[in-house]
C-alpha positions in Angstrom: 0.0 0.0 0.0 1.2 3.8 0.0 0.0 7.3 1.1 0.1 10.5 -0.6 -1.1 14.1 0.2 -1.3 16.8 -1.3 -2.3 20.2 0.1 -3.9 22.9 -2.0 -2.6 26.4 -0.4 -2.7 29.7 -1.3 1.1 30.2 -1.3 1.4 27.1 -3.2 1.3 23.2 -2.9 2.7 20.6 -0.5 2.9 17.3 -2.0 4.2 14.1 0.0 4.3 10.4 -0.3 6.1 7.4 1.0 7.8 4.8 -1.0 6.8 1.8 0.3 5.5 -1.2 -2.4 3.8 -4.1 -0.1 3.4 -7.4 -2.4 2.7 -9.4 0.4 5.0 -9.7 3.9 7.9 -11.5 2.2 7.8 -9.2 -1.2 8.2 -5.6 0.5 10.5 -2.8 -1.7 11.5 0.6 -2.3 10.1 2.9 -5.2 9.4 6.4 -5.6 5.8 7.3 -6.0 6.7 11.2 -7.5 7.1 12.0 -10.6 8.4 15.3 -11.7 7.6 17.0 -14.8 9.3 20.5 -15.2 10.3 22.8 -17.9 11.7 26.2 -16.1 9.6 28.9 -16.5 6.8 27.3 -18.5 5.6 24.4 -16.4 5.5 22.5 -13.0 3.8 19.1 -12.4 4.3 16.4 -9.9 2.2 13.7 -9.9 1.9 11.0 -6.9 0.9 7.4 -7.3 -0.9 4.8 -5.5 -2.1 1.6 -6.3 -0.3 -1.6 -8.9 2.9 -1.0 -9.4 3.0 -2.1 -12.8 -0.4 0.2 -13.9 1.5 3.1 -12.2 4.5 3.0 -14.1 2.7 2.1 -17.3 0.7 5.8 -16.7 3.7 7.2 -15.9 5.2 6.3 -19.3 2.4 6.7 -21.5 1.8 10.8 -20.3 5.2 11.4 -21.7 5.5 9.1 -24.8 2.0 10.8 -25.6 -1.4 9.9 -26.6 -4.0 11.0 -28.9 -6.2 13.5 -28.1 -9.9 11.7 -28.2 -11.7 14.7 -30.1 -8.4 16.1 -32.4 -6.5 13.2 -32.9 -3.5 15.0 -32.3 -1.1 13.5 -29.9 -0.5 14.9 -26.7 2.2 14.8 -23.6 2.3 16.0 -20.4 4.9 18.3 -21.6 2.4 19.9 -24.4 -1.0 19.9 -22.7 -2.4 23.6 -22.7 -3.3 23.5 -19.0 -3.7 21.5 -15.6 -7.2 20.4 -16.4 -5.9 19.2 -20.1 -3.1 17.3 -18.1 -5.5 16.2 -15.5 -7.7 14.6 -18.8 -4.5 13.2 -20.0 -3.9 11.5 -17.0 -7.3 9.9 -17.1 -7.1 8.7 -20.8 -3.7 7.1 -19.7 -5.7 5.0 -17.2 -8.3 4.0 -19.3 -5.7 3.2 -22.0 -3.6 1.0 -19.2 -7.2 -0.9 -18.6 -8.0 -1.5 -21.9 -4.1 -2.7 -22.6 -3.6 -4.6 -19.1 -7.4 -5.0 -17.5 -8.4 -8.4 -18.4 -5.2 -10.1 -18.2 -5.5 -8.8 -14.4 -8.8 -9.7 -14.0 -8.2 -13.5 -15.2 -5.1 -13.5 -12.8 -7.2 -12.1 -9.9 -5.5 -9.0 -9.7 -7.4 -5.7 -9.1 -7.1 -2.8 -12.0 -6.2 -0.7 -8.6 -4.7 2.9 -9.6 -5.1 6.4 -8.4 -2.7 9.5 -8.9 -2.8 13.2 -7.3 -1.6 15.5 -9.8 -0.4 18.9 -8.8 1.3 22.2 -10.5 0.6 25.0 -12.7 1.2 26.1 -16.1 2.4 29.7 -17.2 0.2 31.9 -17.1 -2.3 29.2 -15.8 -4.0 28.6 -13.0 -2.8 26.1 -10.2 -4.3 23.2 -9.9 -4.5 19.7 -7.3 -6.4 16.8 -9.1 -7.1 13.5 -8.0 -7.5 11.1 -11.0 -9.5 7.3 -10.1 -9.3 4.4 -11.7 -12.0 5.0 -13.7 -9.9 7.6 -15.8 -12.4 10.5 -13.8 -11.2 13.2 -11.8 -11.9 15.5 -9.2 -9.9 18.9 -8.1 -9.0 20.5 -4.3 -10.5 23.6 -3.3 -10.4 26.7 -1.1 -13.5 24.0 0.7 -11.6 21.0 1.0 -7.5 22.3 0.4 -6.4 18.7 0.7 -6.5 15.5 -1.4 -5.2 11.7 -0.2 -4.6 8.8 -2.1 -3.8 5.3 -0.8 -4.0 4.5 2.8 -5.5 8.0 3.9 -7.8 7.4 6.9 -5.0 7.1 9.7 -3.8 10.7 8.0 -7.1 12.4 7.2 -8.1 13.6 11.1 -5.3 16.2 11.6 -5.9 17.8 7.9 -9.4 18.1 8.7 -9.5 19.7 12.2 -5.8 22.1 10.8 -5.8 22.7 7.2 -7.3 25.8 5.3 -5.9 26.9 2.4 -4.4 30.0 4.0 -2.5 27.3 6.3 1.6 28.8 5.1 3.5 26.6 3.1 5.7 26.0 6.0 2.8 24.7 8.0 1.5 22.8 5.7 5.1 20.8 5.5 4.4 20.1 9.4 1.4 19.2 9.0 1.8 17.0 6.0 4.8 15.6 8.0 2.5 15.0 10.9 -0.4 13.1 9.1 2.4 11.2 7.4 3.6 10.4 10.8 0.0 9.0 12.1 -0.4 6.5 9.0 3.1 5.0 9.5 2.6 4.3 13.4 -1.0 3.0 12.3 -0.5 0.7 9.3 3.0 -1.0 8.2 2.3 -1.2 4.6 3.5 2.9 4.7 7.1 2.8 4.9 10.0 5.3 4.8 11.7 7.3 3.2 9.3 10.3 2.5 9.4 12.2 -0.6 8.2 16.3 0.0 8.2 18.4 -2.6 6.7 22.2 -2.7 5.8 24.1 -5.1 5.5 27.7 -5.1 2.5 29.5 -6.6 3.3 31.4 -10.0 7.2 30.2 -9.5 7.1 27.7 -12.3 10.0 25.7 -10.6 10.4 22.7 -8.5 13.6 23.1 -7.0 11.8 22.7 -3.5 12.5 19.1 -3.5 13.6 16.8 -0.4 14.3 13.0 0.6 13.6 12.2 4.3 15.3 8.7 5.3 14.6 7.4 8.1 16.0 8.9 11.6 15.7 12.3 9.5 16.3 14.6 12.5 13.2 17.2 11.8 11.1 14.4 11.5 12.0 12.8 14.6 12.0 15.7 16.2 8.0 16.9 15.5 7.5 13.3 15.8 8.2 13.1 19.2 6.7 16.3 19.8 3.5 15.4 18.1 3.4 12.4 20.8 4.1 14.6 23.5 1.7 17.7 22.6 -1.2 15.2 22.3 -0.5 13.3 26.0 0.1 16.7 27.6 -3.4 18.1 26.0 -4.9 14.8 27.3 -3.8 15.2 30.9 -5.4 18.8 30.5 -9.0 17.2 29.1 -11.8 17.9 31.9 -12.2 14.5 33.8 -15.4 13.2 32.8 -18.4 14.5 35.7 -20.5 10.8 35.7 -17.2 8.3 36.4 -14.9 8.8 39.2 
């Protein structure tokens, strides 16, 4: 299994994911589920990938070897669309292109179609964008509402982004906090594993320089870690005892 989040600010986006692949306790390895797509000064993309392993990658591939557009028959890449939506549509068609291809072989092995991708970044003179893309090929985007979108194993995560993110949360709070929901699915589920990939993106910067690797016994992460642990026992011990047990 894997998580990713991605947070939908007004300064810009925070994007993380782990890079655990779980085939079974025996079959347990290390890949990166971020993908970086970036031409300076004209666009920024990351996508983040949960899901078979094999359907990921072939999405991956086909979004930059390019595919037909379904109403001008003219191919398209992730490094041509016009805008995030286009990309976001691209995405989509790569799914249902990597079901057609792939989908009933799976299904007579007894393997789930099982894919799902955020896809974050902006365009020049775009808008910015956060889209999470099903298996289905649909998609649906963040917004000022809900600033946050998770794919893969996102319950353990989801309580601290509800009660603490808006999208005027700072970029620099939204890497804690990222950090922090991160922190609650890896204690609550070992299928999440270390390290972390984080990378943030700017709004209107049209770069993704912001880019970072956390192994594990990263010091900042250990240190909010504990923290974390610490805040929530102290604000326990401060919770009103309850008036009908004694």
């Amino acid at each position: 299994m894997t998580y990713c989040v991605g947070l939908f600010l007004q300064e810009g986006l925070v994007l993380l994911s782990d890079t655990r692949t779980n085939a079974g306790v025996d079959n347990i390895s290390c890949f990166s589920k971020q993908h970086l797509f970036h031409r300076e000064g004209e666009r920024a993309i990351v996508a983040m990938t949960a899901g078979n392993l094999a359907v990921s990658q072939a999405v991956i591939n086909l979004i930059q070897d390019g595919l037909k557009h379904p109403e001008t028959g003219k191919e398209e890449t992730i490094f041509t669309v016009p805008s995030m939506f286009a990309a976001a549509s691209l995405v989509g068609e790569a799914v249902r292109q990597a079901y057609r291809v792939h989908g009933r072989a799976m299904k007579e092995q007894g393997i789930n179609f099982d894919v799902s991708i955020l896809l974050g970044g902006q365009l020049a003179d775009r808008t910015m964008r956060l889209f999470e893309v099903y298996a289905a090929g649909n998609f649906i985007a963040a917004t000022e509402d809900t600033p946050y979108l998770q794919i893969g194993e996102h319950k353990y995560g989801k309580p601290i982004l509800d009660r603490a993110v808006s999208v005027d949360t700072s970029l620099s709070e939204g890497v804690t906090l990222a950090l922090l929901s991160m922190d609650s699915t890896l204690r609550s589920n070992l299928s999440v594993g270390m390290p972390l990939d984080l990378t943030v993106y700017r709004r209107d910067s049209l770069h993704l320089n912001d880019h970072w690797r956390f192994e594990e016994g990263n010091g900042y992460f250990q240190t909010i870690r504990e923290r974390w642990s610490e805040a929530l026992r102290g604000a326990l011990r401060e919770m009103p005892a309850p008036p009908f047990f004694s």
